[in-house]
C-alpha positions in Angstrom: 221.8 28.2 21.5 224.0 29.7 24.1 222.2 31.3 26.4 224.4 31.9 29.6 228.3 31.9 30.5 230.0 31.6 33.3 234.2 32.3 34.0 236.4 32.1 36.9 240.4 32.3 35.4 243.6 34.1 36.1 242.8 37.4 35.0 239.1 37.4 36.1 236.6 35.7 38.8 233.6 36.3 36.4 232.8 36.5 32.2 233.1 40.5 33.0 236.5 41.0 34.4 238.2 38.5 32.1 236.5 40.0 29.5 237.9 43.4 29.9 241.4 42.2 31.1 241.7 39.9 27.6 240.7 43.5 26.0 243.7 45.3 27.7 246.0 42.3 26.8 246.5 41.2 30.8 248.3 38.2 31.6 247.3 35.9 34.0 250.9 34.7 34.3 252.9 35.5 37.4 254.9 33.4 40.4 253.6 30.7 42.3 252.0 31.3 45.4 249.9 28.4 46.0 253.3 25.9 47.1 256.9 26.9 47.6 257.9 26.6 44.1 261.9 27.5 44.7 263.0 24.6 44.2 261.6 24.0 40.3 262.8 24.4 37.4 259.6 26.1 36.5 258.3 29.0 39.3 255.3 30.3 37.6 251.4 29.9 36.6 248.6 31.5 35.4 246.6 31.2 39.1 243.0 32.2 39.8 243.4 35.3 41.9 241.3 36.5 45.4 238.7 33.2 44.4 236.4 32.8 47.5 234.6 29.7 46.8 232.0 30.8 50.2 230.2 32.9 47.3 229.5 30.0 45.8 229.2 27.1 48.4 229.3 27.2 52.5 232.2 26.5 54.5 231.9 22.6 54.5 231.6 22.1 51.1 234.6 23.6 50.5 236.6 21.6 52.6 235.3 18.5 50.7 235.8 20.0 47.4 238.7 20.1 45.3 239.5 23.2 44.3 238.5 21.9 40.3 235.1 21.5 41.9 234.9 24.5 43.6 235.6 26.7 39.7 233.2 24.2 38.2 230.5 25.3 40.3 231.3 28.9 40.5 231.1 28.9 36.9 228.0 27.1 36.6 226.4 29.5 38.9 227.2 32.8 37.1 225.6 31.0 33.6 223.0 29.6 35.2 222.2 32.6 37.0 222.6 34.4 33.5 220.8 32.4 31.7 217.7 32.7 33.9 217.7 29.7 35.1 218.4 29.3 39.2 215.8 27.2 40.6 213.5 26.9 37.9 214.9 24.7 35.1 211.1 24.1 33.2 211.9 20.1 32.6 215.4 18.9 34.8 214.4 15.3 33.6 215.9 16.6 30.6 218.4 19.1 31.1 221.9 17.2 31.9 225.3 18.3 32.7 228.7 17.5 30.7 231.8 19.3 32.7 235.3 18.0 31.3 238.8 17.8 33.0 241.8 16.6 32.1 242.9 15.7 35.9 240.0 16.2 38.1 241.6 17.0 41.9 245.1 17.4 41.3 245.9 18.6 44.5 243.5 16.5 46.7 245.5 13.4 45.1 248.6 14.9 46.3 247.2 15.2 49.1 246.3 12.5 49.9 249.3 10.7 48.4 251.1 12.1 50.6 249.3 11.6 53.9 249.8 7.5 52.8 252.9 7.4 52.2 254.0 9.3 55.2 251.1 8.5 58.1 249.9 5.8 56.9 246.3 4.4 55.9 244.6 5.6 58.1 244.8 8.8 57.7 244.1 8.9 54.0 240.6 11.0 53.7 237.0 9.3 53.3 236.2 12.2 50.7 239.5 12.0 48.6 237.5 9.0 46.2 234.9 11.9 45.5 236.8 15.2 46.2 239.4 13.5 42.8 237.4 11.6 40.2 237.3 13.7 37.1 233.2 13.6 37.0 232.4 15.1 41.0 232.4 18.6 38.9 229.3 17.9 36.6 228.1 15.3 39.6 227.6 18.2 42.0 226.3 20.7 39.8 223.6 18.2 38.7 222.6 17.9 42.6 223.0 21.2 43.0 220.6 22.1 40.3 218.6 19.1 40.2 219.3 18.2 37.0 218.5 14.4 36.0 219.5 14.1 32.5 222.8 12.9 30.5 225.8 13.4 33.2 229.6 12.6 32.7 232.8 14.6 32.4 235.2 13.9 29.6 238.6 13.7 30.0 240.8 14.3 26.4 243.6 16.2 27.8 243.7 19.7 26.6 240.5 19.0 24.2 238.4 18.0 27.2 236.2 21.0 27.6 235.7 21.2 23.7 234.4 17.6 23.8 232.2 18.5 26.8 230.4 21.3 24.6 230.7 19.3 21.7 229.2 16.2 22.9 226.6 18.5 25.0 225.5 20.0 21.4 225.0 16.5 20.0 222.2 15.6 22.7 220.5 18.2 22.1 220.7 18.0 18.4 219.8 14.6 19.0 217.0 14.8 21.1 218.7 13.6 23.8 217.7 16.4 26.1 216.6 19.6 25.5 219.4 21.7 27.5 223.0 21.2 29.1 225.1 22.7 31.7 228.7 22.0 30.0 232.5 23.7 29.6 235.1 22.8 32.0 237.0 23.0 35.0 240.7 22.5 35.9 243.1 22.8 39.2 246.1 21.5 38.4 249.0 24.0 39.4 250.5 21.7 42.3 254.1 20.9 43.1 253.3 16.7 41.6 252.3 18.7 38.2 254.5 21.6 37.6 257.7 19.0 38.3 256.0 16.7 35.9 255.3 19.0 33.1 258.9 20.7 33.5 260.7 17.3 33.0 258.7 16.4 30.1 260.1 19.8 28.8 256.7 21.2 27.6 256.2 24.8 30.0 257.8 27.6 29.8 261.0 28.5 31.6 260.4 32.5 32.0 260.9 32.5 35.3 262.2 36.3 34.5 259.2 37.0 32.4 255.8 35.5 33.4 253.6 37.7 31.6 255.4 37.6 28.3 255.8 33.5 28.2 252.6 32.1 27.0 253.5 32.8 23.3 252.2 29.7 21.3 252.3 31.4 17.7 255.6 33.0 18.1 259.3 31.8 16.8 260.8 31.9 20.3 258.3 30.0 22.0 259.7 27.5 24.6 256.4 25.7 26.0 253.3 26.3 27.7 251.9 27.9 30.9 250.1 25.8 33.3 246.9 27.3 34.5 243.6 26.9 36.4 240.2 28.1 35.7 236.6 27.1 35.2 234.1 28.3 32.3 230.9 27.0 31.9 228.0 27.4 29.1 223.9 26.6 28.9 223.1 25.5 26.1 219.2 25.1 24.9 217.8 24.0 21.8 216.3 26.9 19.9 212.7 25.5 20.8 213.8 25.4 24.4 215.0 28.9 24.6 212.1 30.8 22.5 209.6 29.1 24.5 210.9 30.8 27.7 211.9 33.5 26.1 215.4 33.1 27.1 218.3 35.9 25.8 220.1 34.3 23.5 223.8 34.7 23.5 225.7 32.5 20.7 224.8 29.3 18.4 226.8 26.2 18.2 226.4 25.3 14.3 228.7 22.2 14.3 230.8 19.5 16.0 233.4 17.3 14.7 236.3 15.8 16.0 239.2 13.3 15.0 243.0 12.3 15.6 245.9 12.3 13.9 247.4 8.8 15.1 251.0 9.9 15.3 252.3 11.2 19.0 251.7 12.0 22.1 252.5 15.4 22.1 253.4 16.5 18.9 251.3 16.7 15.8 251.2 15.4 12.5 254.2 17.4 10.4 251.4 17.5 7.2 248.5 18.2 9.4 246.8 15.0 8.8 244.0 14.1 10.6 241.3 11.7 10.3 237.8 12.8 9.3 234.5 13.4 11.8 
């Protein structure tokens, strides 16, 4: 059972906003402000917009937090905090937390990439080991919460949040534990990663157009939009949720997932795929 959400994305900092801006048909798409994009062959993102992460966490967590992190647990918070949930989770031992990526801290690798290469070792930051690996996200909204069961991210490129619900949904059908924190976080939108993406020829070149380039149904299509954002879900098994009388918001009925062995990018011309 779905019993709390939780969104910060490009066209809203909580599951409101975005709601009501997907309803009017918003984009989130518009220049890059986050880097001096003018020289790439790409100038544009779907960015999270007036984020303050000191809602969320103080002032020195967000220096040691990627900005990934920082979504993940702004996310968290709002379905947590919907769910009922802040402070008070009835058995933590068995409540875990399953937050996927597909880069973890983008920009704190960059970063830090950088500072190497250009001022040496030294100066390379104690927290960049923590502030990049995939799995800080669900790691600090476990100690955050104080939850003590399953906790891992998964990282399947764009299919890494599904898997984190999915795989979430399995422990608790399982037995596993009786409720998850789980959905995913991404920050990706750096200079490293928009050149990257550009050359491999797979975002969208509508530098004159933002809003009208994320079109991935349409004939004229020319590639994707990079974009950052965190959503995050509680789950409960139905036991769980009835016995604190908990609002219930959606169900999960199934899971299944499989590949279609053929490239790295492009699927299968017949749709084939293998079977869950």
């Amino acid at each position: 059972m779905v019993t709390g959400l939780g969104l910060v994305t490009p066209v809203g900092n909580d599951v409101d906003s975005t709601w009501q801006a997907l309803l009017a048909g918003r984009s989130g798409a518009a220049p890059i402000t986050k880097f001096d994009a003018s020289n790439q062959q790409v100038r544009f993102a779907c960015e999270v917009k007036g984020f303050d992460p000191l809602q969320y966490i103080d002032r020195k967590e967000a220096k040691r937090y990627d900005l990934f992190a920082q979504l993940a647990l702004a996310a968290a918070h709002q379905a947590i905090t919907q769910a009922g949930l802040e402070g008070r989770f009835p058995a933590p031992e068995r409540t875990g937390v399953v937050i996927g990526s597909g880069i973890g801290g983008m920009q704190t690798y960059e970063d830090n990439c950088r500072a190497f290469v250009t001022k040496g070792p030294d100066r390379v930051s104690p927290f960049f080991v923590p502030m990049f690996i995939p799995d800080i996200a669900a790691g600090l909204v476990s100690i955050r919460y104080g939850l003590k069961g399953p906790n891992f991210a998964t990282v399947s490129a764009c299919a890494s949040s599904a898997h984190a619900i999915g795989e979430s949904f399995n422990m608790i059908r399982h037995g596993v534990a009786d409720a998850m924190v789980t959905g995913g976080s991404e920050g990706a939108i750096t200079g490293l990663t928009v050149a990257a993406f550009a050359n491999m020829k797979a975002l969208s070149t509508r530098n004159d157009s933002p809003e009208t380039a994320s079109r991935p149904f349409d004939k004229d299509r020319d590639g994707f939009v990079l974009g950052d954002g965190g959503a995050i879900v509680v789950l409960e098994s139905l036991e769980h949720a009835e016995r604190r009388g908990a609002q219930i918001l959606g169900e999960v009925l199934g899971y299944g997932l499989s590949a279609d062995a053929y490239h790295i990018t492009q699927p299968a011309e017949g749709g084939e795929a293998g079977h869950p």
